[in-house]
Each structure stands twice: as C-alpha cells, then as structure tokens.
N, C-alpha and C positions, 0 to 999 in steps of 0.2 A: 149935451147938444148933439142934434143929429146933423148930418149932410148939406142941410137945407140952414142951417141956422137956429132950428127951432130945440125948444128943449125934448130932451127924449123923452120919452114915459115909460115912466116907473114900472110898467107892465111889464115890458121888452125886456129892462135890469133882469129883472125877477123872473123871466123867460130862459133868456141866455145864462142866468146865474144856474138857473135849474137845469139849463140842458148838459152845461159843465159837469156840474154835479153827480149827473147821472152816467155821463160819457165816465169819469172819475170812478164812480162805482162798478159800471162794469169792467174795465179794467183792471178794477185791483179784483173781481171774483172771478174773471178768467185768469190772474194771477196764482188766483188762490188756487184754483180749481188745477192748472198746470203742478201746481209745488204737490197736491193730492196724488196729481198720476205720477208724476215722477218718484214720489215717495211707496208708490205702490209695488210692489218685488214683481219683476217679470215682465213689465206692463211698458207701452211704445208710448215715449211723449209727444206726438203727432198724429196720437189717432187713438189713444184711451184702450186699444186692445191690447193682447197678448201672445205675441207671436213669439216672444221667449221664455215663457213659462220653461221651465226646468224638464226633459222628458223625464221617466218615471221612470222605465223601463229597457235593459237592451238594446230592444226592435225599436223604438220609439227613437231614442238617441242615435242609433245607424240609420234611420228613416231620416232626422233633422239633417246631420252630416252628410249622407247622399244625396238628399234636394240641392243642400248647396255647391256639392261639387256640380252640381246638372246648371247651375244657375252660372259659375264657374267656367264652364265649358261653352255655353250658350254668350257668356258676356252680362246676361241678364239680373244684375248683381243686385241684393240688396243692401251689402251695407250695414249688416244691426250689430246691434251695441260698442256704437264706435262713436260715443256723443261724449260732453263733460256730463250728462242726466245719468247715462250709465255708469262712468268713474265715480260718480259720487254714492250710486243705487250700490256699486262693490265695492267700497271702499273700505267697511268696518267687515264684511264676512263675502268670501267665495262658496259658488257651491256649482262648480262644471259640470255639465252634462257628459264631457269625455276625457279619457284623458289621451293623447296621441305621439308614440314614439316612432321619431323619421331620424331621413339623417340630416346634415349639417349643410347640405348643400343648397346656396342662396337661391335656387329657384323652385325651390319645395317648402313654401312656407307654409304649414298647415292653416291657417287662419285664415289664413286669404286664396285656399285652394278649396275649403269647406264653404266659405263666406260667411265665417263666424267673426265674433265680436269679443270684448273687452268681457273677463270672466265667466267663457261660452267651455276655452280648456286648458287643462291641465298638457304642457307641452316638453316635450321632451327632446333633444337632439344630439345624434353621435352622430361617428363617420360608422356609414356602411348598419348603421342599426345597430353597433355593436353596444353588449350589454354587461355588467358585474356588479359586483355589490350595490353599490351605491347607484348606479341606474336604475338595477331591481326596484332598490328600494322607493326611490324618485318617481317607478312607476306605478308601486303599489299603494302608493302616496292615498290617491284620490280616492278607488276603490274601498282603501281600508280604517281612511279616517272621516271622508264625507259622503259613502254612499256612491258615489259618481260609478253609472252602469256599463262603462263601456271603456275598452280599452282595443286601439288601434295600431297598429306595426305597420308603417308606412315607408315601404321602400320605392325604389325607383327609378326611373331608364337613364342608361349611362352613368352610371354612379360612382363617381372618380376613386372613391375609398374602394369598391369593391374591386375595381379594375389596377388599383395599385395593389391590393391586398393578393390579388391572383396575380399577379406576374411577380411579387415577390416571393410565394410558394412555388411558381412553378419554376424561376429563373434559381431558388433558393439564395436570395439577395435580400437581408435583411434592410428592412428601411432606417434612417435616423431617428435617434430619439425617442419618443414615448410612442411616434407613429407605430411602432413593432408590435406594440398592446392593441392596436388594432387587428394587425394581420392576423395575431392568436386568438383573436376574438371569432375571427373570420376564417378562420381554418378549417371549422369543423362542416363550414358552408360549402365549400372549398373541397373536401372529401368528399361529399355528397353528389356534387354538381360534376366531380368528375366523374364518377360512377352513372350519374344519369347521362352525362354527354348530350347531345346537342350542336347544331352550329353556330351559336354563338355562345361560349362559355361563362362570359362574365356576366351577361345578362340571364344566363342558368343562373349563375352563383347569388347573383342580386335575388332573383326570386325564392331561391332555398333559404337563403339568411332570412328573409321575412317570414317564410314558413318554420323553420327551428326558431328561430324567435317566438312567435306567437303560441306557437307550439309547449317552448320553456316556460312561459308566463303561465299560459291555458291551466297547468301541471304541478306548479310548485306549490310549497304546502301551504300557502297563506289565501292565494287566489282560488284554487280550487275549489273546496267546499263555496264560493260563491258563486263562481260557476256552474257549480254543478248543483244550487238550489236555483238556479237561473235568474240572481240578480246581476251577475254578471257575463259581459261577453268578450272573447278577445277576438278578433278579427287580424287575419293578415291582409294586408292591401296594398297594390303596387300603382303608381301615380306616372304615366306617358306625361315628357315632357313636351311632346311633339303636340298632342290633343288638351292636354289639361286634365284626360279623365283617369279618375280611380277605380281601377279593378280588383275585385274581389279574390282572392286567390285562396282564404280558406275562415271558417271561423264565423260566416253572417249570421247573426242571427233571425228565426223565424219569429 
C-alpha cells in the first residue's frame, strides 16, 4: 500500500529493490577496491598514490627526511603512515628508508621531528649519542640486513647528557652508577671541543660527538665498503630545539 491507500506497484518494488542492490554493489567494490590499495606496499589509502614508496638511494632518503623536517618547522605536517592500514601494511616485514641515532631526550623525537611514520625508521636513542658494541651493532642493523640507505647522528641543542658529561670531566666528579659509561663514551668529545674552544663549550662538545660519531660509523669495517660503493650514507646532523630545524653538520649526501 502506498500513502494514499492505494496498492503500490509492483514496478516501484522492483525499482527500489534495484536501486538497493546497486547502492549494495558499489559499496562492497569500493570496499574491495580500498582492501587492494591498502594491500598494495607503499601505497596511501586516501588517494591510491605513493608518496611512501621506499627511497632507493642515499640522496633520495636525506631528501624524504629533510622535507619533512621543512614541514616540521613550518607546522605544515603530514602525518604518513600513522593509520591501522599502515600497521597492518608492516606487520609481517619492515624495510626503513633510514635508520637515525639521537639522544634520549624527550623533545627530540625523530619521527615526529622528520614527519615520518609507522615502519618509515630504524631508531636508535642514548644519552649524549653515546655509542659501544651493542649500539654499533643496533645501528648497523638496517644497513646490513635490509639495505636501508641512510644512517643519521642526531644531536642537539642543550643536551643535558652532554652538559653533565663535561662538568664531570672537567669538575673530575664522577657521576652515579652506569651514568659514568656515558661520561667515557663522551670524553673523547670532550678532548676535542677543548682543543677547539669556543664560547660555549658544551654546545662545542654536543656538536664534535655528532661528528666523531658519524665519523666512527662512516669508517668501521662493516659500513664502509657501503659507503664507499655509495649505497650508503652517514650523515651528522644537529636538531635546534628553539626552531625545530635540522642542520647538517657533515656527511649529506649528493
């Protein structure tokens, strides 16, 4: 019966039955067509492109990571691979574009200072950058088991490890605890930054640890020969907590 009283017709049934059906059908192929792209390696489930493709190369991976620090800096953020589409896209295999050792301090968080996402890097964090065996090896992780072309040394401004590290060498006041294994990690930064001098010391010494770091990695006998066929690159870079931006300080690649 319609509105009026009258019986409906059979037409109209078979009208709306069809138009259901149809509404039905395109939603399960735009269903389908979503589980495609998100099943797709790389690939943005909001717009079917690829703005995470894996870089390839060095320059290409310092190029990715320095847009997003610029986007970073600007505010202008995008956000990628921060969905359940991407946890589920890395769930069974990683393959990071970089890998990035900083220090431990809460307002240097690489991910969110590059504007990368969920399996974008390989991360690493001490006090003060400091590095030994087991970091080494944490860092040559990526490079040596998945290709991943780029490795970054991320220190930066006011860095509480580094500035306990130098007034415990120069007060010669050891710290508590395992903290000590930092200072000797940092020591050799520490000779250095005295010899170059400067008016502000610590932030000498912050910037030479980044450089003998990046330096040590660049040189040791596992990273090297990839370096030096140019699949990979080490870069030192120091991160202003004041600006948000990352400066290059040694190691870009061209």
């Amino acid at each position: 019966m319609d509105r009026t009283g009258r019986p409906e017709r059979p037409a109209r049934r078979v009208l709306l039955a069809g138009g259901f059906a149809v509404a039905a059908a395109a939603i399960a192929g735009c269903s389908s067509a979503t589980k495609a792209v998100v099943s797709a390696p790389g690939t943005s489930p909001a717009t079917g492109t690829s703005p995470a493709a894996r870089p390839a190369t060095p320059a290409a991976a310092f190029a990715r990571l320095m847009d997003g620090n610029k986007r970073w800096v600007s505010g202008d953020l995008e956000h990628p691979d921060r969905d359940p589409d991407r946890r589920e896209l890395v769930a069974q295999e990683q393959v990071p574009f970089g890998s990035v050792l900083s220090c431990i301090d809460s307002r240097v968080p690489p991910e969110l200072l590059f504007d990368t996402g969920l399996g974008d890097l390989y991360v690493m964090r001490t006090g003060g950058e400091a590095i030994g065996p087991v970091v080494t090896g944490s860092v040559e992780y990526g490079p040596m088991t998945s290709g991943t072309p780029l490795i970054v040394v991320l220190g930066h401004q006011r860095c509480g490890a580094v500035e306990a590290a130098y007034k415990s060498i120069r007060d010669s006041k050891p710290l508590p605890g395992h903290l000590q294994a930092i200072v000797e990690a940092l020591r050799p930064a520490y000779d250095r930054a005295a010899r170059q001098g400067g008016s502000d010391p610590v932030e000498t010494m912050a910037r030479v640890q980044v450089k003998l770091t990046a330096d040590d990695l660049r040189s040791n006998k596992d990273l090297a020969p990839l370096v030096k066929k140019g699949a990979l690159a080490v870069v030192g870079a120091y991160y202003s907590l004041d600006t948000g931006k990352v400066e290059v300080l040694t190691g870009a690649p061209s």
